[in-house]
C-alpha positions in Angstrom: -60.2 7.9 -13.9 -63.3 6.0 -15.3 -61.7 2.3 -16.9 -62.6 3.2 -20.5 -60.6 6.2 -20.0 -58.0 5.0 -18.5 -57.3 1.9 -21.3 -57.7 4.4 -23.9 -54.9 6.8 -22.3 -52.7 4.2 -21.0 -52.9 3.1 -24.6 -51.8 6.8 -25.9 -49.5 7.1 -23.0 -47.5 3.9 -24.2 -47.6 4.3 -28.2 -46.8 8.3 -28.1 -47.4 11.5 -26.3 -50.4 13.1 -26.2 -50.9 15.2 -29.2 -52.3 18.5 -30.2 -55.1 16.7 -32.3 -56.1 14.0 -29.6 -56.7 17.6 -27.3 -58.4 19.4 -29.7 -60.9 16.3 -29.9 -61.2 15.8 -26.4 -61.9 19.2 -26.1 -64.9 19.0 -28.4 -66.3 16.3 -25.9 -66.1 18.9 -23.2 -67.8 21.4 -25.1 -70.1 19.0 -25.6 -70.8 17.7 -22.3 -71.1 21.1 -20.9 -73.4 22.1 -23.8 -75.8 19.2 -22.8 -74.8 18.8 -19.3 -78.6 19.4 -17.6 -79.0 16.2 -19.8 -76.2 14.0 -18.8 -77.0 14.8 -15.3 -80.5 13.5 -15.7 -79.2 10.2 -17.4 -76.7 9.8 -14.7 -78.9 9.5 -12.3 -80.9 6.7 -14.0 -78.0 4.9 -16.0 -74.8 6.3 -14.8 -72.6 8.5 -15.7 -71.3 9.5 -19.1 -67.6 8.2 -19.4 -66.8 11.5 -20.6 -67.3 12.9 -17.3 -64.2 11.5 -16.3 -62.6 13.1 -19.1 -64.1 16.6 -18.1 -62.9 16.2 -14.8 -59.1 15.8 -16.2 -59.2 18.7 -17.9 -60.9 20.6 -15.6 -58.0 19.7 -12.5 -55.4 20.8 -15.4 -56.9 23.8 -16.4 -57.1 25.5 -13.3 -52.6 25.6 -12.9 -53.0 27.8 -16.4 -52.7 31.6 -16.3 -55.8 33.6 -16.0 -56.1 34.1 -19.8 -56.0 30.5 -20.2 -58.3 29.9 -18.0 -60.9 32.6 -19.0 -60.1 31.2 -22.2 -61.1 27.7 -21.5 -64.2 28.6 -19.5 -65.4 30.6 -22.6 -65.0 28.3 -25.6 -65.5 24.7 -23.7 -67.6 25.4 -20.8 -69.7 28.3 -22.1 -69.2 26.9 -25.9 -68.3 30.4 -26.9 -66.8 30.9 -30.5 -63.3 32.5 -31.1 -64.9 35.6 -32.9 -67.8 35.6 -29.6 -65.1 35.2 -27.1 -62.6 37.6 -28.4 -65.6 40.8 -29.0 -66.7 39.7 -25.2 -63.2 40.3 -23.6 -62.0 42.9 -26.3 -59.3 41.0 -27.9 -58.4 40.5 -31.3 -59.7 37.5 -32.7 -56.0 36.5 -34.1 -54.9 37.0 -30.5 -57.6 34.2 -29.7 -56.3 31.9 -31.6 -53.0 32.2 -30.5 -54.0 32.1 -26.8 -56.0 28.6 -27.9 -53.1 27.3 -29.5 -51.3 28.1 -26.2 -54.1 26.5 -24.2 -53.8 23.4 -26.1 -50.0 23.5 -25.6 -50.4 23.8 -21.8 -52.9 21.5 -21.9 -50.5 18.7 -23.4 -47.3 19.6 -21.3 -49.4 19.3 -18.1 -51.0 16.5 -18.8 -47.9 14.6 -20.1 -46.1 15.7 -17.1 -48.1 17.5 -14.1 -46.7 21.3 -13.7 -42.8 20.7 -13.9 -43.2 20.2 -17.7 -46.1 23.0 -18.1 -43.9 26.0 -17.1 -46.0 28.8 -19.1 
C-alpha cells in the first residue's frame, strides 16, 4: 500500500473501525479515478502515480470475494460511474433494490476490509 495510504489507514485502523461514511468517500475517489483514469495514466508516467491508485487497488482485491451482484454492482456505479437509477434500468432491477444492494456493497466492503473474508461471510 502507497505510504500516504497506509498512515492514513493505520491511523483509522487504531482510533476505530472503518466506517460506512469513510467507504462511501473512498468510493467516490474510485469513481473518480476510473472516470479520469486515461488521464492519471498519462500523469503517471511523467510524475508518478496518483496515491489513490493504491486505494483503487484495495478495493478492487476486495471486491472481487463479493457475490456476483455485488460485484456487477461495483463495476457499474465505481468503475463505469453509472447512477443507481442507470444501473438499475440496465440490469432490470428496481431502483429501491439498488440501493439496498449498495448498502450491502458498502457493508461487505467494511467487514472484508476490517477482517479479510472470515468477517465478510455474505
Amino acid at each position: 500500500m502507497c505510504r500516504q495510504l497506509r498512515k492514513r489507514y493505520e491511523t483509522v485502523e487504531m482510533v476505530s473501525k472503518m466506517t460506512l461514511e469513510q467507504i462511501r468517500k473512498d468510493l467516490n475517489f474510485v469513481r473518480y479515478y476510473y472516470s479520469r483514469k486515461k488521464v492519471f495514466d498519462e500523469a503517471s508516467i511523467e510524475i508518478g502515480a496518483c496515491s489513490v491508485t493504491c486505494l483503487v487497488k484495495k478495493y478492487n482485491a476486495a471486491i472481487v470475494y463479493a457475490k456476483p451482484q455485488l460485484y456487477d454492482l461495483y463495476n457499474g456505479l465505481y468503475l463505469k460511474s453509472m447512477t443507481q437509477e442507470a444501473f438499475a434500468a440496465e440490469v432490470g432491477y428496481a431502483t429501491d433494490y439498488v440501493r439496498q444492494l449498495n448498502k450491502k456493497l458498502l457493508i461487505f466492503l467494511q467487514k472484508f476490509l476490517q477482517g479479510g473474508m472470515k468477517n465478510a461471510d455474505q
